[in-house]
Predicted model as a PDB file, atoms N, CA, C, CB and O in Angstrom, pLDDT in the B-factor column:
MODEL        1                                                                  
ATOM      1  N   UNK A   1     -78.858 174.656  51.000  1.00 83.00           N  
ATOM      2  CA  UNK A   1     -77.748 173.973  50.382  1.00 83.00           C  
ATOM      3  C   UNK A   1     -77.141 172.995  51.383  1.00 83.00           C  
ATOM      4  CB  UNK A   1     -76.693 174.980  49.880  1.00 83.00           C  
ATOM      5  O   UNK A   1     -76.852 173.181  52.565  1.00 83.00           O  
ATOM      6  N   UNK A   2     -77.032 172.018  50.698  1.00 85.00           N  
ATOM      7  CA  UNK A   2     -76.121 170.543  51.927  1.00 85.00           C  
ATOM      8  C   UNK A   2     -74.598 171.276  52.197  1.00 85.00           C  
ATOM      9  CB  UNK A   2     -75.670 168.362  50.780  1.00 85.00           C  
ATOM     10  O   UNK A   2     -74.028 172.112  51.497  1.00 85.00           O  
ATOM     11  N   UNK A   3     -74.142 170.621  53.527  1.00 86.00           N  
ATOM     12  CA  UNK A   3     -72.897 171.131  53.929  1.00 86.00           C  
ATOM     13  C   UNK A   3     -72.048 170.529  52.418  1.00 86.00           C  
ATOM     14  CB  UNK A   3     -72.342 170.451  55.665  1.00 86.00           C  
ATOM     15  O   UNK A   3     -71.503 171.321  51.648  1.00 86.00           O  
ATOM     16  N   UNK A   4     -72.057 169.520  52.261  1.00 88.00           N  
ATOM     17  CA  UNK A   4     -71.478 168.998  51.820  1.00 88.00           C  
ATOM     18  C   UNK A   4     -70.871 169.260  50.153  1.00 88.00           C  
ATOM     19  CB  UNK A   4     -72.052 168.154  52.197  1.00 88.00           C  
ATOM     20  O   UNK A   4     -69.808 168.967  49.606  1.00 88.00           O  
ATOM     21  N   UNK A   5     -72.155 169.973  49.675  1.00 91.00           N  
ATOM     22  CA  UNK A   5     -72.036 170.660  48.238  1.00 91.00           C  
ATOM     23  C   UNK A   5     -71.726 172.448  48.433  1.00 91.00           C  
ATOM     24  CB  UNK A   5     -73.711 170.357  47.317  1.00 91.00           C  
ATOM     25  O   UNK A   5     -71.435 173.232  47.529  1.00 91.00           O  
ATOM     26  N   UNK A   6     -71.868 172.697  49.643  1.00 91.00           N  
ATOM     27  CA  UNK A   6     -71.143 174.019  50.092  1.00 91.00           C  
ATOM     28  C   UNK A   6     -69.844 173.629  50.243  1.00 91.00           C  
ATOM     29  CB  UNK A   6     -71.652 174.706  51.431  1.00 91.00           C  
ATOM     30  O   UNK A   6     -69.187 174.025  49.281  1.00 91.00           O  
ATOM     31  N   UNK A   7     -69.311 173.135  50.890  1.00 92.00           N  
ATOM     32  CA  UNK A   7     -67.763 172.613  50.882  1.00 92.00           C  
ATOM     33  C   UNK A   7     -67.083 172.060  49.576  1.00 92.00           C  
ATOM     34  CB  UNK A   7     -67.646 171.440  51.875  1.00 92.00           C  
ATOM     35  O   UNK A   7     -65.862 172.074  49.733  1.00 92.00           O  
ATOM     36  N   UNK A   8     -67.420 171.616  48.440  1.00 95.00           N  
ATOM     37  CA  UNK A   8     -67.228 171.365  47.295  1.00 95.00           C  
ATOM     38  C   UNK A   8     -67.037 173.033  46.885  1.00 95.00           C  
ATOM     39  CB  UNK A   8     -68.395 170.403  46.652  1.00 95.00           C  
ATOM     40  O   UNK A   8     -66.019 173.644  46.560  1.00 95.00           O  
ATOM     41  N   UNK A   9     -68.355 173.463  47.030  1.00 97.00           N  
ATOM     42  CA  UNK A   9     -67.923 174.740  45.997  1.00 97.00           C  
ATOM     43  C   UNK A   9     -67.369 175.924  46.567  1.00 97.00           C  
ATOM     44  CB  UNK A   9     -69.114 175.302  45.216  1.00 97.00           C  
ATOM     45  O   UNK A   9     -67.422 176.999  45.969  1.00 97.00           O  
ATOM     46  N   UNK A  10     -66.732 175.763  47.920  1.00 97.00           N  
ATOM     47  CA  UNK A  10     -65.815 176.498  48.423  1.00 97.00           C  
ATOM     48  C   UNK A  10     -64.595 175.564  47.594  1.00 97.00           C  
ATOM     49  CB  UNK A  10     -65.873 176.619  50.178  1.00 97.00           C  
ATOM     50  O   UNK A  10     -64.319 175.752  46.409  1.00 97.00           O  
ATOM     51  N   UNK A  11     -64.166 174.891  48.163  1.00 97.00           N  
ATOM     52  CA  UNK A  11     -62.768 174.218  47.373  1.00 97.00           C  
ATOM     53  C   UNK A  11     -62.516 175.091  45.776  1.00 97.00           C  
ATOM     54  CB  UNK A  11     -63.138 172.180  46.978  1.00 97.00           C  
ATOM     55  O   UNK A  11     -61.860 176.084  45.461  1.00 97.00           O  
ATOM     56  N   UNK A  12     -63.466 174.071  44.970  1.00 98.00           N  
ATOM     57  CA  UNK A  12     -63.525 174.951  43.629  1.00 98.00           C  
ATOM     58  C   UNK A  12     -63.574 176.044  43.161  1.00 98.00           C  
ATOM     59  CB  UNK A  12     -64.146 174.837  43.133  1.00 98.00           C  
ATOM     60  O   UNK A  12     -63.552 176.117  41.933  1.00 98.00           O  
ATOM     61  N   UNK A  13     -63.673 177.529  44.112  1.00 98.00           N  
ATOM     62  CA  UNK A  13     -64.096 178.504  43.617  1.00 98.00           C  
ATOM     63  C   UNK A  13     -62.959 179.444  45.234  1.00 98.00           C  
ATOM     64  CB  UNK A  13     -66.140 178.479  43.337  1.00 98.00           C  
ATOM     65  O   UNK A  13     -62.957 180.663  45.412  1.00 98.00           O  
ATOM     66  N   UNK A  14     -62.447 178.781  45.807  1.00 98.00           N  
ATOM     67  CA  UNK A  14     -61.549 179.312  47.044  1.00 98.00           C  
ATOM     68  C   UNK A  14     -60.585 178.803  46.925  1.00 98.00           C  
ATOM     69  CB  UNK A  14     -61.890 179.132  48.377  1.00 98.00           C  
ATOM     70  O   UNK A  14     -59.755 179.379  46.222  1.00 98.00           O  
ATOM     71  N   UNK A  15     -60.293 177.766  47.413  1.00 98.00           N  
ATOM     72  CA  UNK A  15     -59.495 176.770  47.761  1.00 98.00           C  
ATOM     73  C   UNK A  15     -58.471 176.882  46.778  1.00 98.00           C  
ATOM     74  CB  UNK A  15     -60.142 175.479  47.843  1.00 98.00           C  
ATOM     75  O   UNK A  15     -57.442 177.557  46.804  1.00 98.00           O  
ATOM     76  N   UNK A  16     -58.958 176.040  45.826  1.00 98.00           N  
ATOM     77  CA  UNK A  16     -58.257 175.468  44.083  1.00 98.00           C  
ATOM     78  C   UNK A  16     -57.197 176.784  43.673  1.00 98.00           C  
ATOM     79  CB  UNK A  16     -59.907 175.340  42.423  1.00 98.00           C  
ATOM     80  O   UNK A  16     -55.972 176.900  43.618  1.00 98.00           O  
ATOM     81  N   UNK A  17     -58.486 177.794  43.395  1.00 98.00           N  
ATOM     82  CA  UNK A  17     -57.641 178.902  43.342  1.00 98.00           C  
ATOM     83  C   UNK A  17     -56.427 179.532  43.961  1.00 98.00           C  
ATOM     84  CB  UNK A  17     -58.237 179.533  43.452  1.00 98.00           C  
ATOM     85  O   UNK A  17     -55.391 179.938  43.435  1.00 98.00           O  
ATOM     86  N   UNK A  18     -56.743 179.513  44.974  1.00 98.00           N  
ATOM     87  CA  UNK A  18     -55.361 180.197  45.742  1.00 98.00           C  
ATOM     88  C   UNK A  18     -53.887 179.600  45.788  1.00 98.00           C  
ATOM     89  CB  UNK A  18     -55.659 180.284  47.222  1.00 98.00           C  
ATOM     90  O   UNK A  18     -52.796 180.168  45.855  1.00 98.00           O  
ATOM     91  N   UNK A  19     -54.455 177.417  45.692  1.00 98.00           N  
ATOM     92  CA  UNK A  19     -53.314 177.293  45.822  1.00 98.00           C  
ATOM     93  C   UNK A  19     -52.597 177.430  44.334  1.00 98.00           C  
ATOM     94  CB  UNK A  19     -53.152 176.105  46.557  1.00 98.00           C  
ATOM     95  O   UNK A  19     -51.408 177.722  44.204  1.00 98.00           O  
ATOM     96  N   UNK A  20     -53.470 177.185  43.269  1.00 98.00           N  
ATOM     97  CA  UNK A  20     -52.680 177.667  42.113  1.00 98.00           C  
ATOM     98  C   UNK A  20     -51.956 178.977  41.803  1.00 98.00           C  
ATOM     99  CB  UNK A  20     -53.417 177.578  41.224  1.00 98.00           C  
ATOM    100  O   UNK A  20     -51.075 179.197  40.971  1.00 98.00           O  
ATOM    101  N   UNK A  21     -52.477 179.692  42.574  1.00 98.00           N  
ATOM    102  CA  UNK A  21     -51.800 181.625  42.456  1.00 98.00           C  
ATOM    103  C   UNK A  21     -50.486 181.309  43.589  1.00 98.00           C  
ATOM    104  CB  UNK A  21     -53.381 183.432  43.381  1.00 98.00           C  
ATOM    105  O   UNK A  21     -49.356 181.614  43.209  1.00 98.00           O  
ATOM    106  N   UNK A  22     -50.660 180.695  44.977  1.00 98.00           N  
ATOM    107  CA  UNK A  22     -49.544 180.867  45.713  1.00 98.00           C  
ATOM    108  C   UNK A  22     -48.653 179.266  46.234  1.00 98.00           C  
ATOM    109  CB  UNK A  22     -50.131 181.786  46.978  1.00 98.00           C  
ATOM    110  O   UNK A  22     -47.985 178.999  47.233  1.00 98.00           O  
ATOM    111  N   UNK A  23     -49.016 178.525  45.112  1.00 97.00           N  
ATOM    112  CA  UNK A  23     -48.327 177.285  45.409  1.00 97.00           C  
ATOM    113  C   UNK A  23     -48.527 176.314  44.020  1.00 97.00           C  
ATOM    114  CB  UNK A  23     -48.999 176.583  46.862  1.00 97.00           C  
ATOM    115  O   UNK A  23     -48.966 175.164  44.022  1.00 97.00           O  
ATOM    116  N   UNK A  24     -48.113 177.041  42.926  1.00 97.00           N  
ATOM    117  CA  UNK A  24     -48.416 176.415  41.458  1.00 97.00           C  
ATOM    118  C   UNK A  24     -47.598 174.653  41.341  1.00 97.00           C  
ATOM    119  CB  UNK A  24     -47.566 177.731  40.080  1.00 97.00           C  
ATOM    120  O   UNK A  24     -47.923 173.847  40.469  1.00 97.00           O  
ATOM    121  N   UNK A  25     -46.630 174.398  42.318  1.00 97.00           N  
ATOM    122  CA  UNK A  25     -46.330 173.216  41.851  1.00 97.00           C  
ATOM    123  C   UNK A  25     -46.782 172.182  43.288  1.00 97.00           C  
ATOM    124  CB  UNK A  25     -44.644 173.232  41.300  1.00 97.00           C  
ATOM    125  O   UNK A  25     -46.238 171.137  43.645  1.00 97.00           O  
ATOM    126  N   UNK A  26     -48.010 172.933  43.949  1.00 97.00           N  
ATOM    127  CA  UNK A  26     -49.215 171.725  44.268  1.00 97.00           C  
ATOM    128  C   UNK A  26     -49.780 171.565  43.792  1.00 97.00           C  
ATOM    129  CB  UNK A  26     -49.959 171.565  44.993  1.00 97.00           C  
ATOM    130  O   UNK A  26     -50.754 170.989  44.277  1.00 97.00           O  
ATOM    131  N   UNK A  27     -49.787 171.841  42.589  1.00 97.00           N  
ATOM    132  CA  UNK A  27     -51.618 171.377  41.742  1.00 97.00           C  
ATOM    133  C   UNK A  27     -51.566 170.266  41.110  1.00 97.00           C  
ATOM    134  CB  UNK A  27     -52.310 172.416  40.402  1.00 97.00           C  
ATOM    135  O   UNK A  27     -52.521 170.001  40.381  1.00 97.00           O  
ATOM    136  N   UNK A  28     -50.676 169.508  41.189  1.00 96.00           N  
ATOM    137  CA  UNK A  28     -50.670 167.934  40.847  1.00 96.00           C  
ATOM    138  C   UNK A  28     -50.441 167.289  41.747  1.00 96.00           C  
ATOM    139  CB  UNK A  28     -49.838 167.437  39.958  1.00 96.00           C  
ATOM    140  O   UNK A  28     -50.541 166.079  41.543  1.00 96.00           O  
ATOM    141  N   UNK A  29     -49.937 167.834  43.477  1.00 97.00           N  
ATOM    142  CA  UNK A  29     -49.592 166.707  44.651  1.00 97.00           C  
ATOM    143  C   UNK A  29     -50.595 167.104  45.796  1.00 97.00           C  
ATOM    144  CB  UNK A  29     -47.829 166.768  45.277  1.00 97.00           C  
ATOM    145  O   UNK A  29     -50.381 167.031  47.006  1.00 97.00           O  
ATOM    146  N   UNK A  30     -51.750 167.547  45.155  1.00 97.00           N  
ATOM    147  CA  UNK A  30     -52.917 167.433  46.646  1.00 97.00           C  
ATOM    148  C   UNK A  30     -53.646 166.666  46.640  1.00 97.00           C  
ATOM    149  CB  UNK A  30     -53.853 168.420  47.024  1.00 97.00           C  
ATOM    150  O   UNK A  30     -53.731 165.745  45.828  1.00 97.00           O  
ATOM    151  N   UNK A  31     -54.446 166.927  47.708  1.00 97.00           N  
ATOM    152  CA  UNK A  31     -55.494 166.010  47.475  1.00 97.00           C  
ATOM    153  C   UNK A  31     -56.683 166.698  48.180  1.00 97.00           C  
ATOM    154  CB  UNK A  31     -55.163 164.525  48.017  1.00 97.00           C  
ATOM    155  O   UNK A  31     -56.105 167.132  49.177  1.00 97.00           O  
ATOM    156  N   UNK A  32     -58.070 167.106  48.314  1.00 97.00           N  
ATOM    157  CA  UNK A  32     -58.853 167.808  49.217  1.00 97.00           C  
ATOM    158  C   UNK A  32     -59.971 166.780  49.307  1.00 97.00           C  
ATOM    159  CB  UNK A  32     -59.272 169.310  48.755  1.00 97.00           C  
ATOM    160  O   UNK A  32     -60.247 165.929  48.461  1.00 97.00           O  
ATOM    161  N   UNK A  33     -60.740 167.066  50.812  1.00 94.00           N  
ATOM    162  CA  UNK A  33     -61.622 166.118  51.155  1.00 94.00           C  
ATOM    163  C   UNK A  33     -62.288 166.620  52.172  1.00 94.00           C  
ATOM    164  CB  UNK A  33     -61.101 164.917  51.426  1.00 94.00           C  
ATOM    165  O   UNK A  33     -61.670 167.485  52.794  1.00 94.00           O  
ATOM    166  N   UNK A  34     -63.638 166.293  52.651  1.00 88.00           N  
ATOM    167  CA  UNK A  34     -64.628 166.141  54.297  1.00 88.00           C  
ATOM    168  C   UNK A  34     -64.036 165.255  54.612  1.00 88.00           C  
ATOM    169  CB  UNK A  34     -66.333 165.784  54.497  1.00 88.00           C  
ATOM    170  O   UNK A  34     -63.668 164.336  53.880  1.00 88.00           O  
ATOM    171  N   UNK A  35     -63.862 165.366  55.644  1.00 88.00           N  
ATOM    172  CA  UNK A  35     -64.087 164.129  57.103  1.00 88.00           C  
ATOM    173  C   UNK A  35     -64.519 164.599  57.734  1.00 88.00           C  
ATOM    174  CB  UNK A  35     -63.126 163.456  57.964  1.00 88.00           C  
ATOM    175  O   UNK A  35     -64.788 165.800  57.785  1.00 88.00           O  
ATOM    176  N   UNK A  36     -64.787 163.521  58.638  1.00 81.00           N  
ATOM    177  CA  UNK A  36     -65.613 163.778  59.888  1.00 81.00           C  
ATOM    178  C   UNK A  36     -66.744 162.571  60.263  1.00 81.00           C  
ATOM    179  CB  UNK A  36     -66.407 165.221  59.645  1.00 81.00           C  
ATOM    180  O   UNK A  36     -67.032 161.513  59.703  1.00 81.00           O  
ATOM    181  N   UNK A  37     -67.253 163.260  61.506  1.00 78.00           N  
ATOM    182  CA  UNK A  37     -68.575 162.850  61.650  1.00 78.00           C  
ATOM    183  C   UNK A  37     -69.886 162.784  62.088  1.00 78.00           C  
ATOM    184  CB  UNK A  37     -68.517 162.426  61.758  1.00 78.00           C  
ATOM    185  O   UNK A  37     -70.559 162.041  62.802  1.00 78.00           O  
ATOM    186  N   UNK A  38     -70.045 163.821  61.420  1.00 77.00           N  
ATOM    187  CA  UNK A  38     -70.814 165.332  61.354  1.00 77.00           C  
ATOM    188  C   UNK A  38     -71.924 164.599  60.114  1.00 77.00           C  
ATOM    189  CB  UNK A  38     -69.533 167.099  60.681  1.00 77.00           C  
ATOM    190  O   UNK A  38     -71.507 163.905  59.187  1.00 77.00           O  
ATOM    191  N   UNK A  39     -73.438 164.945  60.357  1.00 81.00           N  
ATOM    192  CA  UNK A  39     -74.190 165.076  58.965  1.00 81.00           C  
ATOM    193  C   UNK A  39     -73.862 165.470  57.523  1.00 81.00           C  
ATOM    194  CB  UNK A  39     -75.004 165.837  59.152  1.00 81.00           C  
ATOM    195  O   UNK A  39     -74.099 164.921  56.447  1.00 81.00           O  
ATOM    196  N   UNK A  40     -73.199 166.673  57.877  1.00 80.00           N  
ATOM    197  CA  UNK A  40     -72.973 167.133  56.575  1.00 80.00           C  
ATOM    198  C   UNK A  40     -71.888 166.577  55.793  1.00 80.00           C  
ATOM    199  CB  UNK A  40     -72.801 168.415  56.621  1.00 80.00           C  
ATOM    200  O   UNK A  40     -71.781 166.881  54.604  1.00 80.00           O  
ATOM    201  N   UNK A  41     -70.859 165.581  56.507  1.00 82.00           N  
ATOM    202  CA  UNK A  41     -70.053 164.531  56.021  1.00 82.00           C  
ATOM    203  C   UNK A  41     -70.397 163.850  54.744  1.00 82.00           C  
ATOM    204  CB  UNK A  41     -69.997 163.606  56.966  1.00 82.00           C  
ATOM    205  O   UNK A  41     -69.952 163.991  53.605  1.00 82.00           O  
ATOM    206  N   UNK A  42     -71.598 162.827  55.402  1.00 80.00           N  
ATOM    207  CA  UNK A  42     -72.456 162.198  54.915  1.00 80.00           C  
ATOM    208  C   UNK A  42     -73.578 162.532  54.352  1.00 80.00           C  
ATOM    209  CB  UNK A  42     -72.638 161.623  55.520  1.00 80.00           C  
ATOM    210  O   UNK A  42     -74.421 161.673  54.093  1.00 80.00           O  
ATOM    211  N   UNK A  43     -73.778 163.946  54.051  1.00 79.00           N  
ATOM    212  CA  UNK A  43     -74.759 164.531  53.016  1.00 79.00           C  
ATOM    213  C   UNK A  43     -76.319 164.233  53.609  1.00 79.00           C  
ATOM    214  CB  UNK A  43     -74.496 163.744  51.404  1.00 79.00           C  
ATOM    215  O   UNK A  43     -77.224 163.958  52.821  1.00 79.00           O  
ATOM    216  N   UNK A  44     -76.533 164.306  54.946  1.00 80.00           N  
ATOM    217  CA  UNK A  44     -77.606 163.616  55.784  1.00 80.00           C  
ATOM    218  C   UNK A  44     -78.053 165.236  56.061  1.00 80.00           C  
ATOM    219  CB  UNK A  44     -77.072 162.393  57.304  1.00 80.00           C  
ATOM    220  O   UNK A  44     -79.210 165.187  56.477  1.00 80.00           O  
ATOM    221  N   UNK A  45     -77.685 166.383  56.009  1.00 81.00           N  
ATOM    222  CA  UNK A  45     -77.794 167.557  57.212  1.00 81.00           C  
ATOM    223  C   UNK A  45     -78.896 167.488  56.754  1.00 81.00           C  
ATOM    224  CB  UNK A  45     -76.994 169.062  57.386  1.00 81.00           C  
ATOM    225  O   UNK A  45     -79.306 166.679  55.921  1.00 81.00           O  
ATOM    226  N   UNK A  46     -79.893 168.994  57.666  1.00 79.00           N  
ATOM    227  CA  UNK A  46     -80.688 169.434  57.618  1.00 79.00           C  
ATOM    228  C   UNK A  46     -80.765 170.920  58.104  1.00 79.00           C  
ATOM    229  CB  UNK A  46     -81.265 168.653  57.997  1.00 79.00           C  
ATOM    230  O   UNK A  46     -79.792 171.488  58.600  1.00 79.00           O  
ATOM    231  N   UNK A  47     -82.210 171.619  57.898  1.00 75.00           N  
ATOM    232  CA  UNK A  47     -81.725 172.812  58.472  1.00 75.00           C  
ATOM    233  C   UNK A  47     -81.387 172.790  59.965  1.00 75.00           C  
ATOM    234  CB  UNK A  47     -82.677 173.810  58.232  1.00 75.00           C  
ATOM    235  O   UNK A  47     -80.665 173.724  60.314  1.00 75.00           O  
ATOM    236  N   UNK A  48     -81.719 172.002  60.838  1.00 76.00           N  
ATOM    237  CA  UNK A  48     -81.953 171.888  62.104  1.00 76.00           C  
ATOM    238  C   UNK A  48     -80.322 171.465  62.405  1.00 76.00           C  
ATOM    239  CB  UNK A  48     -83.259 170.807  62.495  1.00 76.00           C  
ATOM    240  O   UNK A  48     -79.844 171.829  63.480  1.00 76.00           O  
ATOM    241  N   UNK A  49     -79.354 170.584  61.310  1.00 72.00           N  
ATOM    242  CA  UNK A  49     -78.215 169.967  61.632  1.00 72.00           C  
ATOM    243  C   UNK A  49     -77.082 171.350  61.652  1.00 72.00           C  
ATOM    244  CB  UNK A  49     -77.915 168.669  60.478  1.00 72.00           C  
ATOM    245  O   UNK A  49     -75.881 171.187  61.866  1.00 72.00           O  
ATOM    246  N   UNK A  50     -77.595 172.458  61.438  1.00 70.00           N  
ATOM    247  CA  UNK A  50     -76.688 173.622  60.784  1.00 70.00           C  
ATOM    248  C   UNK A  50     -76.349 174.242  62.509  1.00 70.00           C  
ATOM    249  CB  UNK A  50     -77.761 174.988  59.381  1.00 70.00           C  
ATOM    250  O   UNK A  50     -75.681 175.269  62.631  1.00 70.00           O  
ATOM    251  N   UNK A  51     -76.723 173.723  63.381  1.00 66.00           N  
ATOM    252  CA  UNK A  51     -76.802 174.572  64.416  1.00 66.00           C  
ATOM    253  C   UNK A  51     -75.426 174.289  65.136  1.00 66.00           C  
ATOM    254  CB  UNK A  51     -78.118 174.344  65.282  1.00 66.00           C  
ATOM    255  O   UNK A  51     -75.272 174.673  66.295  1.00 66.00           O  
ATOM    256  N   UNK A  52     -74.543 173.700  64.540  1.00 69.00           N  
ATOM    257  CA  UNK A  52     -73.128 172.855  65.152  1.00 69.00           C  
ATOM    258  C   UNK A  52     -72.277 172.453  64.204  1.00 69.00           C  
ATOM    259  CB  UNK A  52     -73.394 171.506  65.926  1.00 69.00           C  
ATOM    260  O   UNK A  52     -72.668 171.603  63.404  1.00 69.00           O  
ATOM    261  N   UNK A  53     -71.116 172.916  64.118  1.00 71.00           N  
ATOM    262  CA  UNK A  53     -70.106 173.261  62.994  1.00 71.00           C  
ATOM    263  C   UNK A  53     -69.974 172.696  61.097  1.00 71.00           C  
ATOM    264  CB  UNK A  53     -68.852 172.731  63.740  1.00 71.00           C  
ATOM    265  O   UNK A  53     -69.159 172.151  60.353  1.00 71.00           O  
ATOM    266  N   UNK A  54     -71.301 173.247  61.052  1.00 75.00           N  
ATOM    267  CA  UNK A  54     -71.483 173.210  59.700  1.00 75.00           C  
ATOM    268  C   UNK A  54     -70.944 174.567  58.964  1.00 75.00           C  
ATOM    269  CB  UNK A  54     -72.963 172.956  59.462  1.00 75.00           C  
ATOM    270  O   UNK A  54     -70.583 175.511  59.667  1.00 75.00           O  
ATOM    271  N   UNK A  55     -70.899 174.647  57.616  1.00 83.00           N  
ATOM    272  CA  UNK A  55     -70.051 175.864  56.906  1.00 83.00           C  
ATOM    273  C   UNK A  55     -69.222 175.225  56.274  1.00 83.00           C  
ATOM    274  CB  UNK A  55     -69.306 176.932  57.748  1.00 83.00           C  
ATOM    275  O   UNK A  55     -68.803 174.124  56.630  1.00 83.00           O  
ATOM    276  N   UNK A  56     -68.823 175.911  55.112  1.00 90.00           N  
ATOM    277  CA  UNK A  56     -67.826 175.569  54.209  1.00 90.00           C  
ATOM    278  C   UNK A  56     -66.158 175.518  54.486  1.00 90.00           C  
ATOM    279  CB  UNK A  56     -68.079 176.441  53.242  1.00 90.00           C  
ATOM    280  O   UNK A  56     -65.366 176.459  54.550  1.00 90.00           O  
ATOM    281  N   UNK A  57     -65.946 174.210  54.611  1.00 91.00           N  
ATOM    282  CA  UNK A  57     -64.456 173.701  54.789  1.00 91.00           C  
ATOM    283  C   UNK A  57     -63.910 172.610  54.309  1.00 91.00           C  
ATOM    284  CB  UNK A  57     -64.159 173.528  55.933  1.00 91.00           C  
ATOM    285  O   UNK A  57     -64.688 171.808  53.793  1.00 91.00           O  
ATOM    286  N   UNK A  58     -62.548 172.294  54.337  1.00 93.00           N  
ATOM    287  CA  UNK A  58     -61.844 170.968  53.448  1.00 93.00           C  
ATOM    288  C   UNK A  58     -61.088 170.833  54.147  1.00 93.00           C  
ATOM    289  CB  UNK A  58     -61.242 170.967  52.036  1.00 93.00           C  
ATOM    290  O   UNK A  58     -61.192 171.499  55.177  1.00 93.00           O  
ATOM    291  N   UNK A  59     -60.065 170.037  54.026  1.00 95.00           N  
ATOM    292  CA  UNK A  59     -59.213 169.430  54.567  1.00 95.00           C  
ATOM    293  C   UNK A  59     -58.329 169.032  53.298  1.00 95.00           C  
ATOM    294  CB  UNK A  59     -59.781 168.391  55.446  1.00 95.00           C  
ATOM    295  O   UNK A  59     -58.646 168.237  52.413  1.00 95.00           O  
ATOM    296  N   UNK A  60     -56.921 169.909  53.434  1.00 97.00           N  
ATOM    297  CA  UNK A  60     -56.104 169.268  52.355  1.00 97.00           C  
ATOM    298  C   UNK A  60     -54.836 168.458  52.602  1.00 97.00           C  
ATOM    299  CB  UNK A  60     -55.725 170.257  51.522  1.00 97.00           C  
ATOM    300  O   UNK A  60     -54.189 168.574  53.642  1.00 97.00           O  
ATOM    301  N   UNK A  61     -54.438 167.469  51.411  1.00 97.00           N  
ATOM    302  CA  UNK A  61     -53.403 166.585  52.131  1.00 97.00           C  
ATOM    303  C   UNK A  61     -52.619 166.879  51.127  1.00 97.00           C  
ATOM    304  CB  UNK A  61     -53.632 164.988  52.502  1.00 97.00           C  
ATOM    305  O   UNK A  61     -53.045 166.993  49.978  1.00 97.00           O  
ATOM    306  N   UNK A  62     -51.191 167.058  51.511  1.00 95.00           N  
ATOM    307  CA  UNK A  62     -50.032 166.468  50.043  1.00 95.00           C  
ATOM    308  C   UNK A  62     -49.127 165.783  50.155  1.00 95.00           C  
ATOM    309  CB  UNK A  62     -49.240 167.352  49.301  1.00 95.00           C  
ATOM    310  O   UNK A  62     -48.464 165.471  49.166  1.00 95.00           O  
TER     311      UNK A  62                                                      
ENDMDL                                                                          
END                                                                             
């Protein structure tokens, strides 16, 4: 799996969730995203790119 569609479906299935259970009136003032500049940013990884801080993460703004 690309970093990048692992980090999507952490958000959607982690993320999203929690803040709706413990912060219901952020769910219209966030925003979530990658940065970086890292492979898996840019959907480039490989298995070989996994060896240096790849794994499922976001970055949220409000």
């Amino acid at each position: 799996m690309k970093g990048l569609d692992l980090s999507e479906e952490f958000y959607w299935e982690i993320v999203r969730p929690l803040i709706a259970r413990r912060f219901p009136q952020l769910m219209e003032k966030h925003a979530a995203g990658l940065i970086g500049y890292g492979s898996d940013v840019l959907g480039h990884d490989d298995d070989l790119s996994r060896d240096h801080e790849w794994g499922a993460r976001c970055y949220i703004w409000l």
